[in-house]
C-alpha positions, 0 to 999 in steps of 0.5 A, spaced: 516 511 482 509 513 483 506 519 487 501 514 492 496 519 492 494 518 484 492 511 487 485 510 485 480 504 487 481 498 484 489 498 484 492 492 484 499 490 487 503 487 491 505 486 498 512 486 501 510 479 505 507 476 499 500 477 500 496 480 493 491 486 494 486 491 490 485 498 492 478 499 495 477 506 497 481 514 493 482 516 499 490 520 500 494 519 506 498 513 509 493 508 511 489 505 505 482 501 505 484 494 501 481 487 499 488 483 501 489 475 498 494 473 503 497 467 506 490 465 510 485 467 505 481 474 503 480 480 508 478 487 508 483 492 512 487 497 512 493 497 509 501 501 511 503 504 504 510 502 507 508 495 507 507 495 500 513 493 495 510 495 488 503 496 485 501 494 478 500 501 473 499 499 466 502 492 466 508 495 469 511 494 476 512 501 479 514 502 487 511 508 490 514 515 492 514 515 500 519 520 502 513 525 503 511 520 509 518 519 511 517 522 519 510 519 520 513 511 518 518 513 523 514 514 528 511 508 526 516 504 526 518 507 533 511 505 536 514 498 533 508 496 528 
């Protein structure tokens, strides 16, 4: 697992729907700016790091460690996003 604040710009993964993405920002914290190659073309958004199922470092897949986020997702969840 990896800490999600070592994520820089230009990280490559994958999202949990399926969709591809590219880190565009190295900023820390929950939300991240990325470019998404998702089922209905490109865009540009913000993107939940709980939303993320693997992210590429080094050629291997590697999941994130979200246990300092743990009560801001359930939050977000209990808003129902």
């Amino acid at each position: 697992m990896i800490d999600p604040n070592k994520l820089k710009k230009g990280t490559r993964g994958v999202l949990k729907d399926g969709g591809n993405f590219i880190l565009m920002d190295n900023r820390r914290g929950n939300i991240r700016m990325a470019q998404v190659d998702g089922l209905f073309g490109t865009s540009m958004g913000s993107i939940y790091l709980k939303d993320i199922a693997y992210v590429e470092v080094g050629g291997d897949a590697v999941k994130l460690d979200l246990s300092r986020y743990k009560t801001q997702n359930d939050i977000i969840k209990a808003l129902g996003f």
